[in-house]
C-alpha positions in Angstrom: 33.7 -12.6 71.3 32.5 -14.8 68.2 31.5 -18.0 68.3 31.6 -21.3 66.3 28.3 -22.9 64.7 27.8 -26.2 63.3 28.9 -25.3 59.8 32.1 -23.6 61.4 31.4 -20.5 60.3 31.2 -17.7 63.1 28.8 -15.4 64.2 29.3 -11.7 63.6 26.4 -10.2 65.3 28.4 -6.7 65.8 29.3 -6.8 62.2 25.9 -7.3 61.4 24.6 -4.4 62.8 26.7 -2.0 62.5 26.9 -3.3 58.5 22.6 -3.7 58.6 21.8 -0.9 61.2 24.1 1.5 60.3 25.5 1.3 56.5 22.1 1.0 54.9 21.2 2.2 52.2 20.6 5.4 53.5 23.7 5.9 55.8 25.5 8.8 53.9 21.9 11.1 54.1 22.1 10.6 58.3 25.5 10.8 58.8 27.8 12.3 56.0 30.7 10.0 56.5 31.8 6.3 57.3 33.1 7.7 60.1 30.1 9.5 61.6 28.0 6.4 60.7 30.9 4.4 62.9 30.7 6.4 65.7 27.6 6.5 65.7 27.2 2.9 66.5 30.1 3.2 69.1 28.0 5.4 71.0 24.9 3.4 70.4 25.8 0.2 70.9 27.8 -0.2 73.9 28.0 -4.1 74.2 28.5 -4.8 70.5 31.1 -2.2 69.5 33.6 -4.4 71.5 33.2 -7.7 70.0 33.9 -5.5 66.6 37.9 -5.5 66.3 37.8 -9.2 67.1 35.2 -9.9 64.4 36.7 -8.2 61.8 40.1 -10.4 62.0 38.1 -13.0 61.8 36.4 -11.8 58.5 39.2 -10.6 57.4 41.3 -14.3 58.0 38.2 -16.5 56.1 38.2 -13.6 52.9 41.5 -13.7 51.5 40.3 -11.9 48.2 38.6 -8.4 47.9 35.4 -9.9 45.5 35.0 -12.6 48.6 35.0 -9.8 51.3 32.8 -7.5 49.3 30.2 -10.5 48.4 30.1 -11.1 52.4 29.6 -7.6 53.7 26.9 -7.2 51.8 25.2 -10.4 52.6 25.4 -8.6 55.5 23.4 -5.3 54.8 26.1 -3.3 53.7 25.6 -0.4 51.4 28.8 1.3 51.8 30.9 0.6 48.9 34.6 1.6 48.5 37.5 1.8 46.4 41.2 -0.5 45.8 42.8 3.4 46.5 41.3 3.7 49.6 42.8 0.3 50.5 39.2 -1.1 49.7 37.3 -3.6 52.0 40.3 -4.4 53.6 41.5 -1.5 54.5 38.4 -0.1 55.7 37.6 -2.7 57.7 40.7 -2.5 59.7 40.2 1.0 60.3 37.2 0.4 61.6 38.9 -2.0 63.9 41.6 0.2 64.6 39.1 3.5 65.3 37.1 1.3 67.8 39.6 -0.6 69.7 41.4 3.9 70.3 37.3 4.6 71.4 36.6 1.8 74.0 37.9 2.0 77.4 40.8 0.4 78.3 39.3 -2.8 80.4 37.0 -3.2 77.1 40.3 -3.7 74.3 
């Protein structure tokens, strides 16, 4: 569920903490992966880890351009940083989208 504010951009509060909370700079020494460190907040953070898919179109709609996307995840408190082979920013988000959306219950998709 995002919502609009005033200056029409939306709130991302499960993108924020799964980016601030969970990708800091310090993420790789407590989990190993990106994957762990998702998880992670899956299991931790039952109410946000559903608004996350939804978020994430959302982000990924209003950033067109990889520099864009990259300057606003880590506005957000991201310290993961990946690469155009990987699929970059994009294409890690939308795994991300894709691993929750497989790890909530059905009445929460």
């Amino acid at each position: 569920m995002t919502t609009e504010t005033k200056g029409g951009s939306v709130q991302t509060p499960a993108l924020e903490n799964l980016l601030g909370a969970y990708f800091h700079q310090d993420w790789f020494d407590e989990h190993g992966d990106e994957w762990a460190t998702l998880d992670d907040f899956i299991d931790g953070e039952p109410a946000l880890a559903p608004l996350l898919p939804g978020e994430i179109r959302q982000l990924l709609a209003e950033h067109a351009d990889e520099a864009s996307l990259e300057a606003r995840l880590f506005s957000l408190g991201s310290c993961y940083v990946t690469s155009p082979t990987e699929g970059g920013y994009r294409g890690w988000l939308t795994e991300i989208a894709r691993r929750v959306t497989a790890a909530l219950p059905p009445h929460n998709r």
